[in-house]
N, C-alpha and C positions, 0 to 999 in steps of 0.2 A: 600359283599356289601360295597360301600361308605361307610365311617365313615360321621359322622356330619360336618359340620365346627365349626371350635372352639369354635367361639362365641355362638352359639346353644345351644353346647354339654354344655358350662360354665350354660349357663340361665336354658336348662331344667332340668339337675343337682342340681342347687343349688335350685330351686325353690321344688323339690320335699324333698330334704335334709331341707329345710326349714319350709315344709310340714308334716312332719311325723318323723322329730327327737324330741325326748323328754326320758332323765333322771327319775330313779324312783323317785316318789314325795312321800311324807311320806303316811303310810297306810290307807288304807280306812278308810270310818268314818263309823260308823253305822246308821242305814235309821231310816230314820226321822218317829217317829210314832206318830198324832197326835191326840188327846186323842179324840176330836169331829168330827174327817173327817173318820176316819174309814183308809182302806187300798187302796194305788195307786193301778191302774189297772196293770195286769202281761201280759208280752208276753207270749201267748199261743201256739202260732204256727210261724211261718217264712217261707217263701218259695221264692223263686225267680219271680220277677214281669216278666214274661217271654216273653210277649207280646211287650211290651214297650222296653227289650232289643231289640227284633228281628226288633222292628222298625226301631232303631238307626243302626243296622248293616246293613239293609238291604239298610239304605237311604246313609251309610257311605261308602258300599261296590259297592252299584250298582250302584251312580249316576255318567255320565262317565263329569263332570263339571270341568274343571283344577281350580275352582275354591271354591270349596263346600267342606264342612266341613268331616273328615275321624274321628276325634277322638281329644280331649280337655280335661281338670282337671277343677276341682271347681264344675259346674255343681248346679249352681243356679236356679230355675224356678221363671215362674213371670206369673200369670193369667191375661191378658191385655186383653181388651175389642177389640185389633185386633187378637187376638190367643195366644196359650200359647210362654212364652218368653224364650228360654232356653237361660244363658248365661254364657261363658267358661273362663277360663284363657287360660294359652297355651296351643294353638292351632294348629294340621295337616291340611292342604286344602287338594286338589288334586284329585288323583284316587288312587284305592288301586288296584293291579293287580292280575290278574286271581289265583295265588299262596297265597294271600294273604299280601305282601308285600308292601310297598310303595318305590316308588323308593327314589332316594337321594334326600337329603335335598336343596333347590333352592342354587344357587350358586357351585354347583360340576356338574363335568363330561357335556355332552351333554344330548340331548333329555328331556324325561318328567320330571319335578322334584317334588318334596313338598316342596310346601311356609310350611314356617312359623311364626305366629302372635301369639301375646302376648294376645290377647284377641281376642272373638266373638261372635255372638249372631247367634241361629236357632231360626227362627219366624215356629213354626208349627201350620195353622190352617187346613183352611175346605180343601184348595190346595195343603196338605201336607206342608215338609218341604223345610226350605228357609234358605241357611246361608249365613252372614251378617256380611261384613269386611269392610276394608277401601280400598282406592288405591293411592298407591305412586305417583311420580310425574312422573313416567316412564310406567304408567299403570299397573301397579304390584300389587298382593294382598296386604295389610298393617293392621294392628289393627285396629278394629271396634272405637275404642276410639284412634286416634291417639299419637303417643310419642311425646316426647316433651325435646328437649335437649339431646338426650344418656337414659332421663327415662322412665320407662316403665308404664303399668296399670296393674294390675289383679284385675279380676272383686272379690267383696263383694256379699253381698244378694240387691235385690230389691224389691218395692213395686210397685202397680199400680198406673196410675192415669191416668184416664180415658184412651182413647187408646196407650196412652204412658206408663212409666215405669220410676219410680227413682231409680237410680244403684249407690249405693257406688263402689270404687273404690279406691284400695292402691296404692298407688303410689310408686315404686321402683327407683333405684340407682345402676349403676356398682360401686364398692369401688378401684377397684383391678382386677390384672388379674388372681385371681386364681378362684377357681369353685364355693367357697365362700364366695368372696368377693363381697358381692350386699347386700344394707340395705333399709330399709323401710326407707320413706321420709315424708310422707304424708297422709291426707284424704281428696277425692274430690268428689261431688255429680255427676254425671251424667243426664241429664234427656233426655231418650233414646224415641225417636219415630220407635216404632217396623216395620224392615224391612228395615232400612234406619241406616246408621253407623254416628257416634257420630261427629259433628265440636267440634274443639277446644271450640270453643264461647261457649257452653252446658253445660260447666266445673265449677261448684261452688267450694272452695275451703270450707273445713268441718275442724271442731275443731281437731287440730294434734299437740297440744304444748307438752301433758301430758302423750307422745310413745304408744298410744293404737291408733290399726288398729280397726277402730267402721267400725261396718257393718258386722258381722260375721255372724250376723243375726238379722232381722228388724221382729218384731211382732206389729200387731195393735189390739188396745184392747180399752175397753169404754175410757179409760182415756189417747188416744193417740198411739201413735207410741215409743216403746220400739227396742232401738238401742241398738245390743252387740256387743263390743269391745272386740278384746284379747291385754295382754301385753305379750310381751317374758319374761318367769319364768327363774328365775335362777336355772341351772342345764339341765333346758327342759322341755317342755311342755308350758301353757299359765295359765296366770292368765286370770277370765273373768269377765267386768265390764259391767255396764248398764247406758245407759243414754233414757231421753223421752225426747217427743217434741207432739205439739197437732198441727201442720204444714203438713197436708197427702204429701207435697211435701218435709218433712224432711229438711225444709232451716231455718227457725228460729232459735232461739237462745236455746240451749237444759237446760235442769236440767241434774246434775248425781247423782246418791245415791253415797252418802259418809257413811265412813264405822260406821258413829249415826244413819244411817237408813233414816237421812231426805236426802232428794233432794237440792242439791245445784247447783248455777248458775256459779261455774268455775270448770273447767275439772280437775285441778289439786285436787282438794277434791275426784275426784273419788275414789274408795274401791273396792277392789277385792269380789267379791261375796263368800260366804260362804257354806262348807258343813255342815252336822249334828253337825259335833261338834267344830263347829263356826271357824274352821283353810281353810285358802284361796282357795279353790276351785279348781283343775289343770285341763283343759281341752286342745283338737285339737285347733291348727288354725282355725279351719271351723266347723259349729255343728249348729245346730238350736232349737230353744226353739219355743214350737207351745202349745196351750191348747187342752186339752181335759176335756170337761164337767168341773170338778171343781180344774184341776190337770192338771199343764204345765208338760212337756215330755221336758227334755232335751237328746238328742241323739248327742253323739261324739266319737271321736275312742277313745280306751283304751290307757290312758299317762303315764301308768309306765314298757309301755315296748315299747322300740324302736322299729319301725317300725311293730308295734301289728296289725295284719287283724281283731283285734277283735272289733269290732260296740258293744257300750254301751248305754244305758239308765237309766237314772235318773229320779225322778218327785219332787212336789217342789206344796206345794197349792199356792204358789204368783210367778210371773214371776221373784220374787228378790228371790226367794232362803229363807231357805235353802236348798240343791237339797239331796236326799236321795244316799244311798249307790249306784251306779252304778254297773247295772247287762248287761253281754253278752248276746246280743239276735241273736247274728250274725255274725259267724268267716267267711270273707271271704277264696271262695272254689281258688279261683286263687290265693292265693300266697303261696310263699314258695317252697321247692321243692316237696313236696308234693303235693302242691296243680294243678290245671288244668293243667300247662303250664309246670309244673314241671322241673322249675327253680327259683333257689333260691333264684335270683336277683329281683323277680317279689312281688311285694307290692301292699297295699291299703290303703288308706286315704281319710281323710275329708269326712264325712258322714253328709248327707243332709236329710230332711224329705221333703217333698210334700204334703200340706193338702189338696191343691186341685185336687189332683189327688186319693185323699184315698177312700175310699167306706165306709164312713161315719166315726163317731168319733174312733167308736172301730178298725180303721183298719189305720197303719200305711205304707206308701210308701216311702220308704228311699234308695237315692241313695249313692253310695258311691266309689270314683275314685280308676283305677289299675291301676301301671306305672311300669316300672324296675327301680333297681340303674343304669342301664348300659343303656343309652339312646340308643344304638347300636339295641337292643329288640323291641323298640317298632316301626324301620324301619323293619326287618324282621318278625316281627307277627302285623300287624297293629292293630290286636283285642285287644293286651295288652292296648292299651292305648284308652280306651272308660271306660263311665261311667256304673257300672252297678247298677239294683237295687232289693228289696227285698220286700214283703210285707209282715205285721209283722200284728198279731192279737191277739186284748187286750181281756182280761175277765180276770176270777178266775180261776186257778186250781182248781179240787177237793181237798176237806181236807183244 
């Protein structure tokens, strides 16, 4: 098959390398036991949300659109009063052929190709699925949020507001022409009307002095909207901060907790959130913090082993931590050579939760992305490179 073209092979390379590398960080803490809450809830069972994959392949595989969605990373959801909002980083369009494959990447050889966009949005409601790009000046697919200069977008978490959608949104940078060379630049609000791609003019520019990408995950809660930020840890992995706002549009002027515990009104006081035993917290780029009953769940991939399939969970009685020992509820079955595809290039990262897709408190729906090191992969099995997800259920063990 075609190889990529360069520039491709660079961005969806290092964005996965950016994704999923991380150094061991010092040893677990021990979980948080607190003498009046009793014990967090346990994963009981796990299993494959099976339905909900067969959806996405069946809309990826069958729709014959030179322009519809085949397969994307990040995999955000947004419950919007026009249907649910799923919304992606990098992005396959096209068709995927009768073998499974997709053909080349736009710009090589003749005949059908695969656009490729740095971000996009599937509006799925009552008419099924819809995906939602931009278009160049040549009529060409483009980025649902368009670039701006050489930089790029990958999509953050979003909230609702009313039949629209507030989407944070990182902003990248080429450095260099190696596979590596690209940095975070920024953070900018989005405010997305579902089905319809992003004008420049929609673009808020968000608090970015103090090198945290906020937006990793948005929770709302009595006392506002809780915004997390990762910073790059040294070694690898992320440190993880928090900031609020009582704005459901997320454009005001935020607080951060600072690491006295009070809430302060400049970014640079922020503090890296804490484990049990009060040393800085190492998480995924991507992860989300949701409540349940009296006890936030934080779910992110395991960060002390480089490119780990392994999906963790934490709990935490305040949305600030501190988050208890982090337990495996879910080795992804595709990676490895062992795993599905059984090849050893093939990986999983950034793991997501869905509350409004759960079947009530006790049941957790968490998605979580598969890609290769070798972007070559996920033109010849197009299914490597889709979201897949898991549904996780809370109680007690016996004993």
């Amino acid at each position: 098959m075609t190889s990529f073209p360069r520039t491709v092979l660079r961005t969806v390379a290092a964005a996965l390398l950016v994704a999923v590398c991380a150094a061991a960080p010092p040893a677990p803490a021990a979980p948080v036991a607190p003498s009046d809450a009793g014990r967090p809830p346990e994963a009981v069972a796990a299993r494959p949300a099976a339905s909900l994959e067969r959806a996405f392949t069946a809309y990826a595989d069958g729709n014959r659109s030179p322009r519809h969605w085949t397969g994307g990373d990040s995999t955000y959801s947004i419950p919007t009063a026009a249907g649910e909002l799923w919304a992606f980083s990098d992005t396959f369009l096209g068709t995927v052929r009768p073998d499974g494959s997709r053909p080349p990447v736009s710009g090589e050889g003749h005949g059908p190709t695969t656009p490729f966009v740095h971000n996009s949005f599937v509006l799925w409601n009552r008419t099924g699925p819809h995906t939602v790009t931009g278009t160049d000046r040549a009529g060409r697919p483009a980025s649902a949020v368009p670039e701006k200069a050489g930089d790029w977008y990958w999509v953050r978490a979003g909230v609702p507001l009313g039949r629209d959608a507030a989407v944070v949104l990182a902003r990248y940078a080429r450095t260099g022409p190696g596979p590596l060379d690209m940095a975070w630049r920024a953070n900018v609000l989005a405010r997305v009307r579902p089905g319809h791609p992003v004008p420049a003019g929609r673009l808020t520019a968000l608090p970015s002095a103090a090198g945290i990408a906020w937006g990793a995950w948005l929770a709302r809660d009595r006392d506002g909207t809780y915004v997390y930020g990762t910073e790059q840890a040294p070694g690898g992995g992320a440190f993880l901060h928090l900031a609020r706002t009582r704005d459901p549009s997320l454009r005001t002027p935020w607080s951060y907790l600072a690491a006295d515990g009070s809430w302060s009104g400049r970014e640079q006081d922020s503090a890296p959130l804490k484990d049990a035993d009060g040393r800085a917290l190492r998480v995924s780029q991507e992860l989300s913090v949701v409540r349940h009953g009296r006890w936030w769940a934080l779910v992110a991939q395991r960060s002390d082993v480089p490119f780990s399939p392994e999906v963790q969970l934490a709990w935490s009685l305040s949305p600030t931590g501190p988050f208890t020992r982090p337990l495996t509820v879910w080795r992804a079955p595709e990676a490895g050579p062992r795993g599905t595809y059984h090849n050893a290039r093939v990986v999983a990262y950034n793991p997501h939760e869905h509350p409004e897709l759960a079947h009530g408190e006790r049941e957790m729906l968490i998605s979580y992305n598969v890609n290769s090191l070798d972007p070559r992969d996920v033109l010849r099995q197009a299914s490597v490179y889709r979201p897949r997800f898991v549904r996780i259920t809370l109680g007690r063990r016996p004993g």
